[in-house]
DOPAVO-652401 format. One record per residue: residue number from 1; residue in one letter; z, y, x of N, C-alpha, C, CB in turn. Coordinates in Angstrom, 3 decimals. Glycine has a CB too. Layout:
N
> NUM  A  Z  Y  X  Z  Y  X  Z  Y  X  Z  Y  X $
...
This chain:
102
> 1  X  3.443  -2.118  -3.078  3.398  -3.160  -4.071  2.095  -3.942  -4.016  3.590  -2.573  -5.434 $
> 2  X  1.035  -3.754  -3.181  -0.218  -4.025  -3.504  -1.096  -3.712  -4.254  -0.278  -4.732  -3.650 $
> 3  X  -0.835  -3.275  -5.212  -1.744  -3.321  -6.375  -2.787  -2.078  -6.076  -0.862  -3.153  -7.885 $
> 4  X  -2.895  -1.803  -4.560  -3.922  -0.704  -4.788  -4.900  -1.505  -3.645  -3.351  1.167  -4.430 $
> 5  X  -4.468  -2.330  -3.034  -5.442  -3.162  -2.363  -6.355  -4.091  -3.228  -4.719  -3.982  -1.429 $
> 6  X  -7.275  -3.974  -3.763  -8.867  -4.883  -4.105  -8.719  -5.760  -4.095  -10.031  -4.946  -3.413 $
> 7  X  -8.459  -6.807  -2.665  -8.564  -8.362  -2.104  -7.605  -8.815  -3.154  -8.043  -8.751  -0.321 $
> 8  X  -6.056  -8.068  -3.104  -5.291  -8.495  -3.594  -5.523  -8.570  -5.143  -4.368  -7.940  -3.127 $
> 9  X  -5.867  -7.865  -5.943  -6.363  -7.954  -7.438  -7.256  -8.817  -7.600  -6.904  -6.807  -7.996 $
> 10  X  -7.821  -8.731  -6.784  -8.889  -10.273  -7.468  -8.359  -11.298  -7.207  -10.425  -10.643  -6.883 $
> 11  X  -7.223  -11.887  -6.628  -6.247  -13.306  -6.444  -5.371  -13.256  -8.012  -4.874  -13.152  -4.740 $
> 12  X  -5.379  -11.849  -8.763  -4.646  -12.300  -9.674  -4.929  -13.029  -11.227  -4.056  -11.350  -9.738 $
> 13  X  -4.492  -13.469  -11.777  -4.323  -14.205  -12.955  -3.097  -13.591  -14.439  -3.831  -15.651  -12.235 $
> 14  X  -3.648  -14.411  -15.732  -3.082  -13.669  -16.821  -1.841  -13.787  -16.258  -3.264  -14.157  -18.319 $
> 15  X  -1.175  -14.901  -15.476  0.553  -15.028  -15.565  0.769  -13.784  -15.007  1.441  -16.346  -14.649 $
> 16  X  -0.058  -13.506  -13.543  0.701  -12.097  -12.816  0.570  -11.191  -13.665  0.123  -11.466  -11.436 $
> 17  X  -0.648  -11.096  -14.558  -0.732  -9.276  -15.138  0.786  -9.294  -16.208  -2.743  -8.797  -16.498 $
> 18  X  0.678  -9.753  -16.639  1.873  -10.278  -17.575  3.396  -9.714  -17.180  1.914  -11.986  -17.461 $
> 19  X  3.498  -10.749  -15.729  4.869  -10.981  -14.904  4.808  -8.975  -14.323  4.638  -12.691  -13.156 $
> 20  X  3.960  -8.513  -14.128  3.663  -7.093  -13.993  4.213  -6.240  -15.366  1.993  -6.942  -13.777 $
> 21  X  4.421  -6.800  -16.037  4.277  -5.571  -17.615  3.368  -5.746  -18.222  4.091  -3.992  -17.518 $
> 22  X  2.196  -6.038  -17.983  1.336  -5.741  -19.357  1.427  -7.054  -20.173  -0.395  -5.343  -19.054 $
> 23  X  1.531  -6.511  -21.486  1.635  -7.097  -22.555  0.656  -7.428  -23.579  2.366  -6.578  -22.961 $
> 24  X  -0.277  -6.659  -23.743  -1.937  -6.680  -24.667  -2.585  -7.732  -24.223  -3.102  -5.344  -24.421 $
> 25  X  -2.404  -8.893  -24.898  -3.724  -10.180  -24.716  -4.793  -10.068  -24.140  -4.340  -10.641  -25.811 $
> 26  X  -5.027  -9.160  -24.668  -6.869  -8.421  -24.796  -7.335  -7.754  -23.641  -7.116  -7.088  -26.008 $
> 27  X  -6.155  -7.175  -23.171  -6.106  -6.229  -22.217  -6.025  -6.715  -20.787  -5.064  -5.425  -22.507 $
> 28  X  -5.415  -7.603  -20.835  -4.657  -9.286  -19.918  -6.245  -9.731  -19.202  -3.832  -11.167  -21.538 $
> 29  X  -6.514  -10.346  -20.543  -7.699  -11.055  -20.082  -8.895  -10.023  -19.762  -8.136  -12.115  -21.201 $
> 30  X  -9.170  -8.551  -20.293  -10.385  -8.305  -19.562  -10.227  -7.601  -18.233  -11.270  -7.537  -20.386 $
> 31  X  -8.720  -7.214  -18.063  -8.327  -6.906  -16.841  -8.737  -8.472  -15.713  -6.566  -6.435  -17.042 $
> 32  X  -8.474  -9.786  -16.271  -8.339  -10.668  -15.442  -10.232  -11.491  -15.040  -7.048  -11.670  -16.227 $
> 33  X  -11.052  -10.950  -15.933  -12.238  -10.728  -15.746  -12.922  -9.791  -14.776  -12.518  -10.511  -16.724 $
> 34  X  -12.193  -8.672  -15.041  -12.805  -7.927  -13.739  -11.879  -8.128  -12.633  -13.021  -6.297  -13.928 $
> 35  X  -10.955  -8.491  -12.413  -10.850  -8.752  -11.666  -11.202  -10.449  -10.637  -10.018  -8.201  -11.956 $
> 36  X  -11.721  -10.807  -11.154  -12.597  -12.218  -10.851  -14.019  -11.678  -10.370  -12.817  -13.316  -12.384 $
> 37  X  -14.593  -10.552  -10.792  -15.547  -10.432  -10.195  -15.131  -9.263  -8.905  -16.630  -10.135  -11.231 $
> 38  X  -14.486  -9.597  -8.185  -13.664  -8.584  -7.043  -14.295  -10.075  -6.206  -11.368  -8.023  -7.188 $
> 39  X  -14.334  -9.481  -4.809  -13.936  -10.477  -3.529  -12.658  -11.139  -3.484  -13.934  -9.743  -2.239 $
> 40  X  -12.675  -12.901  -3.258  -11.609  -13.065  -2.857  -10.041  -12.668  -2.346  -11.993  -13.324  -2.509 $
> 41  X  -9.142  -12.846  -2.599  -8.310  -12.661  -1.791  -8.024  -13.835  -0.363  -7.284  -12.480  -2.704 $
> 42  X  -7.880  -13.605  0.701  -8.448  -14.678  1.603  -6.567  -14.691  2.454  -10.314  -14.009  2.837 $
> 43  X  -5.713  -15.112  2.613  -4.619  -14.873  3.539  -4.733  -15.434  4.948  -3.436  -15.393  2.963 $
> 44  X  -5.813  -16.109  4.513  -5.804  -16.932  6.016  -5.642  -16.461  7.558  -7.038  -17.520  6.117 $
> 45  X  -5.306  -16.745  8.061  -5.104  -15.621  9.325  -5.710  -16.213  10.454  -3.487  -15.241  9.758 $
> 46  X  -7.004  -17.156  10.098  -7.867  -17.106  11.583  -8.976  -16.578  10.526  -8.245  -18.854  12.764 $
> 47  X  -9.296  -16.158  9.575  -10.410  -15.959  9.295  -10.500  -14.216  8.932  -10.752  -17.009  8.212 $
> 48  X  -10.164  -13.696  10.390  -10.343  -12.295  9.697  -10.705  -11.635  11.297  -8.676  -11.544  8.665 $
> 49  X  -11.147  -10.428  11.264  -11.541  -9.416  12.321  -10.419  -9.070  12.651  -12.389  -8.261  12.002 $
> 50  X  -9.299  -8.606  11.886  -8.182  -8.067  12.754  -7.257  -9.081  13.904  -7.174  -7.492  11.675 $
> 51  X  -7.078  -8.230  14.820  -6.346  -9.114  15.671  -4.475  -9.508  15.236  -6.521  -8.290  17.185 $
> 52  X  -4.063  -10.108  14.975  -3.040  -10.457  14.523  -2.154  -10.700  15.421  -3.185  -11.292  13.817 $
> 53  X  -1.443  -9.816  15.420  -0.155  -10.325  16.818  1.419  -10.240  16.294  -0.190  -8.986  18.426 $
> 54  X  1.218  -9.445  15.027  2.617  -10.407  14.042  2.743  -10.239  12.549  4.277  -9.901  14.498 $
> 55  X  3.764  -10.271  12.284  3.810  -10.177  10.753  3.257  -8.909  10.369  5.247  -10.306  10.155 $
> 56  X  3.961  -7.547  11.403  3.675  -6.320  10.680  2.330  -5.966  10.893  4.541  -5.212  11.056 $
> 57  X  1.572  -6.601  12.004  -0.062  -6.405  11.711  -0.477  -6.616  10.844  -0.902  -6.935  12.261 $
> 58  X  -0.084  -7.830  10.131  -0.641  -8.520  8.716  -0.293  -7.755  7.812  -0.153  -9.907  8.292 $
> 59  X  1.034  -7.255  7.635  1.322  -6.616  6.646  0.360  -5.476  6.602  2.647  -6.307  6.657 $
> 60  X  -0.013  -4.723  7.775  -0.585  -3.008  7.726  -1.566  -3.275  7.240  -0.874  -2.023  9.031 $
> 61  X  -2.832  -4.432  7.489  -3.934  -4.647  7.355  -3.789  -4.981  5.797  -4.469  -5.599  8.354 $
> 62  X  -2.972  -5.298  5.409  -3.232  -5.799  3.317  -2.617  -3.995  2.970  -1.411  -7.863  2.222 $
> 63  X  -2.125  -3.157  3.883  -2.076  -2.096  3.288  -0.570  -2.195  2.477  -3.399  -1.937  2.454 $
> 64  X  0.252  -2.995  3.022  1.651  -3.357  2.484  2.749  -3.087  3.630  1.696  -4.986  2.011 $
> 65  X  2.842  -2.581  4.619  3.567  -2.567  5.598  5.109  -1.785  5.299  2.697  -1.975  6.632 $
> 66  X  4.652  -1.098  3.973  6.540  -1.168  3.241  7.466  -2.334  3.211  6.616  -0.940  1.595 $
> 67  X  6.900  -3.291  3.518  7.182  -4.757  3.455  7.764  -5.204  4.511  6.108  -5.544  3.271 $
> 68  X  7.612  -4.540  5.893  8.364  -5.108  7.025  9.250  -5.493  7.258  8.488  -4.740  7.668 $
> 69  X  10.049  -4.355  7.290  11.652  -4.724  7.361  12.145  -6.047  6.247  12.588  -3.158  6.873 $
> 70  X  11.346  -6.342  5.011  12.031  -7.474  4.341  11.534  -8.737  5.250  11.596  -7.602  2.637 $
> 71  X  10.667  -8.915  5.332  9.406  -9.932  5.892  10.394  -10.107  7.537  7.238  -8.884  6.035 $
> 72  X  10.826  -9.242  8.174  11.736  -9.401  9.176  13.153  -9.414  9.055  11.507  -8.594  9.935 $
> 73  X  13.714  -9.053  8.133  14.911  -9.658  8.237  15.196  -10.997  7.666  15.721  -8.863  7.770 $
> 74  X  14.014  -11.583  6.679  13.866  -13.022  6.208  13.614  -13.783  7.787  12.386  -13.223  4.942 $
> 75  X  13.051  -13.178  8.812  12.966  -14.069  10.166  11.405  -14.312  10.089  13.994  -15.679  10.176 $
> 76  X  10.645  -13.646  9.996  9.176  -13.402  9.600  8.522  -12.332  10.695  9.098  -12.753  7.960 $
> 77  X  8.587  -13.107  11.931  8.322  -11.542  12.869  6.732  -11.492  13.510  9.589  -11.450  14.498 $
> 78  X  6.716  -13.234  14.126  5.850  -13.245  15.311  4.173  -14.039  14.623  6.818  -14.328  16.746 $
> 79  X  3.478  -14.092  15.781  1.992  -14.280  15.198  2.998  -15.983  14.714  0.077  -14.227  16.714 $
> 80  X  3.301  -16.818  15.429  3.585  -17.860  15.122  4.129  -18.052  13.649  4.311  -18.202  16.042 $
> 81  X  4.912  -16.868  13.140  5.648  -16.853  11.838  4.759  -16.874  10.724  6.520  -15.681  11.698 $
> 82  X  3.508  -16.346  11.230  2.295  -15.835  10.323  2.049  -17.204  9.153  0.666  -15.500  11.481 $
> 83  X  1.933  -18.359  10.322  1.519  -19.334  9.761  2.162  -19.725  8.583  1.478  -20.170  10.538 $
> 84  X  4.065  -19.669  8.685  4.520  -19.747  7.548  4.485  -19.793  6.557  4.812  -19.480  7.425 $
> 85  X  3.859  -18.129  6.377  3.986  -17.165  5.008  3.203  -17.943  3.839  3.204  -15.487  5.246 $
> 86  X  2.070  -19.350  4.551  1.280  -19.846  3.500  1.815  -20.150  2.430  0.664  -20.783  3.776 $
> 87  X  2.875  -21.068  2.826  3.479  -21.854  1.735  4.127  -20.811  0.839  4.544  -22.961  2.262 $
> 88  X  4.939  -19.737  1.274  5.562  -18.815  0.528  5.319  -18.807  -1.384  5.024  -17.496  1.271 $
> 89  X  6.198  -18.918  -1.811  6.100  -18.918  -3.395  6.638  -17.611  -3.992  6.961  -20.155  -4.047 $
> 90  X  6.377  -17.454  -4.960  7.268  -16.144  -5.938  8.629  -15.877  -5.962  7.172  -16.308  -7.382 $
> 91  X  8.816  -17.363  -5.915  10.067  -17.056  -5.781  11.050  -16.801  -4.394  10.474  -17.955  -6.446 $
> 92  X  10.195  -17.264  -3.537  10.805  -17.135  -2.254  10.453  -15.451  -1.587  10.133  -18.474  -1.260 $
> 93  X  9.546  -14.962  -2.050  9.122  -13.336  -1.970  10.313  -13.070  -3.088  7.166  -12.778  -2.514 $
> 94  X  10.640  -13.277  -3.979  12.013  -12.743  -4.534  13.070  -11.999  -4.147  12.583  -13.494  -4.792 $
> 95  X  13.248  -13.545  -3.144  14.607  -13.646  -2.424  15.173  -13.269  -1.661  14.870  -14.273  -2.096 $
> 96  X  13.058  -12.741  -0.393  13.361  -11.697  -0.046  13.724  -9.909  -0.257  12.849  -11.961  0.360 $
> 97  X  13.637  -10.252  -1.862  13.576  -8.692  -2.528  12.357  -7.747  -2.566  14.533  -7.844  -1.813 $
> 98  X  11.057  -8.814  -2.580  10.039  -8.462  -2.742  9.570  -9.039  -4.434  9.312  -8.910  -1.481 $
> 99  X  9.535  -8.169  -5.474  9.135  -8.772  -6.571  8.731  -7.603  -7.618  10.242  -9.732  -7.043 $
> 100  X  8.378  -7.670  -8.523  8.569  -6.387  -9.311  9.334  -5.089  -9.783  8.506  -6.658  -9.931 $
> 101  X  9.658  -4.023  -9.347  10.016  -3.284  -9.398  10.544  -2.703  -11.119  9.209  -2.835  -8.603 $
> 102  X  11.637  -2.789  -10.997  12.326  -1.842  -12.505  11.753  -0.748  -12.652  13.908  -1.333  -12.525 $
């Protein structure tokens, strides 16, 4: 799910903690404070040390590689596909059946 990767918590905001379950205002926002003082989340894929040769590299390296098989059967395989994933929205991680868990 991410949420144990760092990079990834500090990209988030009140909508995600929210769209996650939590419900406490209070709780929302000082969660969304510390997490602002975290490092970036960066996706970019020339700006990193790992060598990237496809999706599931990317995926292992965010520590999400449960994610493969969706990310590839959406047609998400090669370094070239990588570039894609920028635009990717919430809702299109949905669709692939990547979203919050019941």
């Amino acid at each position: 799910h991410g949420y144990c990767n760092l990079h990834f918590i500090a990209g988030l905001k009140v909508e995600d903690f929210q769209v996650i379950g939590l419900k406490d205002r209070g709780y929302v926002l000082r969660l969304e404070r510390c997490a602002q003082k975290l490092p970036p989340f960066n996706v970019a894929i020339h700006q990193t040390s790992i060598e990237l040769s496809d999706v599931g590299t990317w995926l292992n390296s965010l520590e999400l590689q449960g994610y493969q098989q969706l990310f590839e059967a959406a047609g998400y395989k090669t370094r070239d596909d990588l570039e894609n994933l920028i635009g990717l929205k919430r809702t299109d991680l949905q669709k692939m059946g990547i979203g919050k868990r019941a």
